[in-house]
Short mmCIF file of the C-alpha atoms (twelve columns), coordinates in Angstrom:
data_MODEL
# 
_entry.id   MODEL 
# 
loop_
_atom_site.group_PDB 
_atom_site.id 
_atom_site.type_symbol 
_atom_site.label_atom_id 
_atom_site.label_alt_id 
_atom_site.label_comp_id 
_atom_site.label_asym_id 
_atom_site.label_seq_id 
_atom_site.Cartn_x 
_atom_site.Cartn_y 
_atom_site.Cartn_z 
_atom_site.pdbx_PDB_model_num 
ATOM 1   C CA . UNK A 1   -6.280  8.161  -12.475 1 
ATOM 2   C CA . UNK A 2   -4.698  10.727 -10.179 1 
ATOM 3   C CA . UNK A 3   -1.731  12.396 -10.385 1 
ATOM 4   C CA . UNK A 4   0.161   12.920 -7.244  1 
ATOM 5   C CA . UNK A 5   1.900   16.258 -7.104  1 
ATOM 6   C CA . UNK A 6   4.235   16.465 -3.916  1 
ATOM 7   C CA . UNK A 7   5.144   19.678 -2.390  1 
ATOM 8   C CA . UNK A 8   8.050   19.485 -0.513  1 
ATOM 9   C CA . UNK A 9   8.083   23.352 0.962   1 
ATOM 10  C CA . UNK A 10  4.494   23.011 2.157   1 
ATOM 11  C CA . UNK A 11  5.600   21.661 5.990   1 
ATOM 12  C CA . UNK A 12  2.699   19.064 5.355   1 
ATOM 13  C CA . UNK A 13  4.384   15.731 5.471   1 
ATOM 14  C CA . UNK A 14  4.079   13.909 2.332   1 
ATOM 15  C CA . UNK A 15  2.256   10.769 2.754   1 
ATOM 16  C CA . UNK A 16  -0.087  13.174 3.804   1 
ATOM 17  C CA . UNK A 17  -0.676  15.258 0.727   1 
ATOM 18  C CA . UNK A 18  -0.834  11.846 -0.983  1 
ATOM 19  C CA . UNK A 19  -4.340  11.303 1.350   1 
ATOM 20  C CA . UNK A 20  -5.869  14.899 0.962   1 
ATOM 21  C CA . UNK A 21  -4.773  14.313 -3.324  1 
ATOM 22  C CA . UNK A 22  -6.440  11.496 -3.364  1 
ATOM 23  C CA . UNK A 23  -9.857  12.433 -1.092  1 
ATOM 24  C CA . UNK A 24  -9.945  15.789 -3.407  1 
ATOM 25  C CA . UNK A 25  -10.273 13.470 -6.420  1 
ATOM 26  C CA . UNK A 26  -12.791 11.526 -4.680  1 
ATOM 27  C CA . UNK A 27  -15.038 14.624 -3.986  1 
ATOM 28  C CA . UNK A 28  -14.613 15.684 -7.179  1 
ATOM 29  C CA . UNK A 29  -15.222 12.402 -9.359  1 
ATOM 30  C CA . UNK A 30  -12.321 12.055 -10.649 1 
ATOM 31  C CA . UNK A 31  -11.593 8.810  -8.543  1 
ATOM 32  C CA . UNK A 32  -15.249 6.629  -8.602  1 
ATOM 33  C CA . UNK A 33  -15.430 3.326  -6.196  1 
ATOM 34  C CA . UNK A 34  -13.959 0.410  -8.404  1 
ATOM 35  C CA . UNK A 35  -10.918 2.381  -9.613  1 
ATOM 36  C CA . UNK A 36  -7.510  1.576  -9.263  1 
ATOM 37  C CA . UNK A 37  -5.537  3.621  -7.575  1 
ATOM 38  C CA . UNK A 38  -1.900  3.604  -9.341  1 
ATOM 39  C CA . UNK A 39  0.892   1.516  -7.667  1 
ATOM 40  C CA . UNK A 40  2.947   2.224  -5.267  1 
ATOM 41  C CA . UNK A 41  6.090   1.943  -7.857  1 
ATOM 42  C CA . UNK A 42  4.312   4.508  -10.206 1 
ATOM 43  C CA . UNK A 43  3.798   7.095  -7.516  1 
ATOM 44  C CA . UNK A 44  7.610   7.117  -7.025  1 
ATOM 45  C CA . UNK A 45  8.551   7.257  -9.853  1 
ATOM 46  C CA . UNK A 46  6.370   10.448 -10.684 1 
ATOM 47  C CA . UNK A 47  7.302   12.009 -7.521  1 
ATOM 48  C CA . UNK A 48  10.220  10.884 -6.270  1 
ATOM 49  C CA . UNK A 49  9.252   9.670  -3.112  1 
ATOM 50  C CA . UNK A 50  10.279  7.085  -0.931  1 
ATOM 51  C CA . UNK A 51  7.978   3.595  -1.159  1 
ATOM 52  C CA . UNK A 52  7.467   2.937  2.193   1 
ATOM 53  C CA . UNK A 53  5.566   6.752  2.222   1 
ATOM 54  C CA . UNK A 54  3.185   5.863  -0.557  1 
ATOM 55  C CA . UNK A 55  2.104   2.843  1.181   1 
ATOM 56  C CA . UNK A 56  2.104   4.447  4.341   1 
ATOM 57  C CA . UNK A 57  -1.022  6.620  2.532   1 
ATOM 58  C CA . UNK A 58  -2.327  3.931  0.941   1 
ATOM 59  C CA . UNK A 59  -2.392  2.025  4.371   1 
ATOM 60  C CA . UNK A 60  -4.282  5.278  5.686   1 
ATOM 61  C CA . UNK A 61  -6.931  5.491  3.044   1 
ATOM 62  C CA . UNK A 62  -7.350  1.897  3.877   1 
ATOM 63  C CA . UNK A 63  -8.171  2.893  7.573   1 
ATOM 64  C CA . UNK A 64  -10.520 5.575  6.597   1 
ATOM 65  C CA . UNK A 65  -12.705 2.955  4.851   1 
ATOM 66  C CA . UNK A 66  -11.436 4.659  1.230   1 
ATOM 67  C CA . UNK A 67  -9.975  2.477  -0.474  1 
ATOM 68  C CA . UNK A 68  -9.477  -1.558 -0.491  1 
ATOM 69  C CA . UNK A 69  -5.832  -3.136 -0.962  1 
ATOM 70  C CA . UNK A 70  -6.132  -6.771 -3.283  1 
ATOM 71  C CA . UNK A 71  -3.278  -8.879 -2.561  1 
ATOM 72  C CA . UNK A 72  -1.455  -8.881 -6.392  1 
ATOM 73  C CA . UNK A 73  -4.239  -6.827 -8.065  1 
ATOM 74  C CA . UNK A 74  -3.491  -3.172 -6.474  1 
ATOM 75  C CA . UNK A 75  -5.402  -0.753 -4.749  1 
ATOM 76  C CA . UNK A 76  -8.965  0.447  -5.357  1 
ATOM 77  C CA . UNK A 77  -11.595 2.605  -4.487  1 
ATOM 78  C CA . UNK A 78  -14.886 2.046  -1.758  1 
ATOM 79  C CA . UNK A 79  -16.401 4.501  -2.006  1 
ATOM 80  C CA . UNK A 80  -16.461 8.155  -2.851  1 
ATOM 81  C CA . UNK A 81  -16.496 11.186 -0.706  1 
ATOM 82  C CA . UNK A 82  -18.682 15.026 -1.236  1 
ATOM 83  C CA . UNK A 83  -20.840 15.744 -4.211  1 
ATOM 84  C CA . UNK A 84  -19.132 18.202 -6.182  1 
ATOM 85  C CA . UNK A 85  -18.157 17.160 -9.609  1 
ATOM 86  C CA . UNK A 86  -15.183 18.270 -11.275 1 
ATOM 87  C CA . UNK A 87  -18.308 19.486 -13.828 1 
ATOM 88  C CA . UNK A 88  -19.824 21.316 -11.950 1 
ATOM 89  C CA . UNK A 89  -21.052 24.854 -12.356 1 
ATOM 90  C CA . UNK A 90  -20.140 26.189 -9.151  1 
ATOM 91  C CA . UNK A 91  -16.854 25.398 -10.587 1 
ATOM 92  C CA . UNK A 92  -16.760 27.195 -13.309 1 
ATOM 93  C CA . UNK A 93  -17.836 29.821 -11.227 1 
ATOM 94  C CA . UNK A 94  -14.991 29.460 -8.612  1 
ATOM 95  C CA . UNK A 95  -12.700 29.272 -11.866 1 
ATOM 96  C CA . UNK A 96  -13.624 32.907 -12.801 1 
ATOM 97  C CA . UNK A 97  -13.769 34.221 -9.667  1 
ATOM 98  C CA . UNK A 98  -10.014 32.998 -9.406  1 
ATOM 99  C CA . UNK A 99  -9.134  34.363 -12.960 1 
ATOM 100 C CA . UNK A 100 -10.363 37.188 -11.738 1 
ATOM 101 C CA . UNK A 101 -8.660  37.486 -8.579  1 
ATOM 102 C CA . UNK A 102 -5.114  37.070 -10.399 1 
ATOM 103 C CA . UNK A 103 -5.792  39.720 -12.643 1 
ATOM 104 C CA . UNK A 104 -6.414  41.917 -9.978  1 
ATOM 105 C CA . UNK A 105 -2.811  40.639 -8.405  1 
ATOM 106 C CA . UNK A 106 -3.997  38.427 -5.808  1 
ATOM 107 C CA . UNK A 107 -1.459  36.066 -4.967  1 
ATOM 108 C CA . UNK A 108 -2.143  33.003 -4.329  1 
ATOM 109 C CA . UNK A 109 -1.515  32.941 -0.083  1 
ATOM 110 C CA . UNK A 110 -4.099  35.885 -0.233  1 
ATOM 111 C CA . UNK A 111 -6.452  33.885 -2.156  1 
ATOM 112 C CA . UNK A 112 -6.104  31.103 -0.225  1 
ATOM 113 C CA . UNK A 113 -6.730  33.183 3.108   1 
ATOM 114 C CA . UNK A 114 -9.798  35.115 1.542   1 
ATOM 115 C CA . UNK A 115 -11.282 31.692 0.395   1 
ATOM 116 C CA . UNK A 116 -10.435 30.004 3.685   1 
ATOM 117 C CA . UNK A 117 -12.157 33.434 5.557   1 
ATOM 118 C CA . UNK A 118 -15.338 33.360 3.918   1 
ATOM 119 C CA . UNK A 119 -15.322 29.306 4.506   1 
ATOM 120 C CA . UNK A 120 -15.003 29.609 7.997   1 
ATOM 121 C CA . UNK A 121 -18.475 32.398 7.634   1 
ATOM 122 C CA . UNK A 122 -20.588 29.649 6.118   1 
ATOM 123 C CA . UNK A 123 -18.561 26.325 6.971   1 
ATOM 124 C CA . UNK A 124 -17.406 26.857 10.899  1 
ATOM 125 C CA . UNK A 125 -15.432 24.363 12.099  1 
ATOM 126 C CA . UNK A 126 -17.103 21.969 14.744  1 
ATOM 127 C CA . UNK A 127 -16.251 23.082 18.470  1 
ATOM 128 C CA . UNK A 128 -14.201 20.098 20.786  1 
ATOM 129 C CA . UNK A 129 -16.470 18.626 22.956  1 
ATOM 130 C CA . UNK A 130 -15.196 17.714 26.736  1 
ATOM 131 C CA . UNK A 131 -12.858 15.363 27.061  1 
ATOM 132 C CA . UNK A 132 -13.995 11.278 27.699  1 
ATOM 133 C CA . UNK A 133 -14.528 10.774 31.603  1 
ATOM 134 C CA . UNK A 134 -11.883 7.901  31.122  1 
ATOM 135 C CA . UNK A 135 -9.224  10.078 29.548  1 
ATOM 136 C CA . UNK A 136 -5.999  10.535 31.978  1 
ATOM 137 C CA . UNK A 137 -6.353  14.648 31.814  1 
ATOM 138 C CA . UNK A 138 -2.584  15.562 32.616  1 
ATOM 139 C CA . UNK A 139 0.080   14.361 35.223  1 
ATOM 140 C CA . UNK A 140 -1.746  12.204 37.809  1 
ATOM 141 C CA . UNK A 141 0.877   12.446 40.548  1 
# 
């Protein structure tokens, strides 16, 4: 089971940190095709969160080929995502690293810009390709 955990000062909208929650606990195990994801009415009342935005996730993960609604039973999981278990020793070695980094005073928006620096090094992000030949590009008059 997941816990959702909503932060309302991030600027991300918060259906939206319901999706990347959930896809983090698919890529690390912790959600495994079959499971039930927990109800709309139990998100809300752990977060506080208007209905209509949990399902409006839900309805999302659905789209992304995640997860599976059953009329009266709930929703469940497809399929996973990533290979990195929440066992894994890599993490244990990030987990160190980030002990390690507090000590030193590291806050955590300077962790989370050295981590995302040396990410981009080994993990650049694709480049746009052109645009489709049948997209309008701009004003056509």
């Amino acid at each position: 089971m997941v816990d959702y955990r909503i932060d309302r000062r991030s600027g991300v909208a918060t259906y939206v940190q319901i999706v990347q929650q959930t896809k983090q606990a698919l890529r690390l195990g912790l959600l495994e095709p079959g499971d039930k994801l927990p109800t709309a009415r139990e998100v809300v009342e752990a977060t506080a969160v208007n209905p209509n935005t949990v399902l409006k996730a839900y309805r999302e993960l659905e789209r992304e080929g995640l997860v599976e609604a059953r009329r009266g039973l709930g929703t469940f999981v497809r399929r996973s995502l990533g290979a990195a278990p929440a066992d894994s020793p890599l993490r244990a070695e990030l987990e160190d690293w980030a002990a390690r980094a507090r000590a030193a005073g590291l806050e955590r928006e300077d962790v989370a810009a050295l981590f995302t620096a040396v990410l981009e090094t080994h993990y650049p992000a694709p480049t746009p390709g052109p645009a489709h030949p049948n997209t309008p590009q701009g004003d056509p008059s």
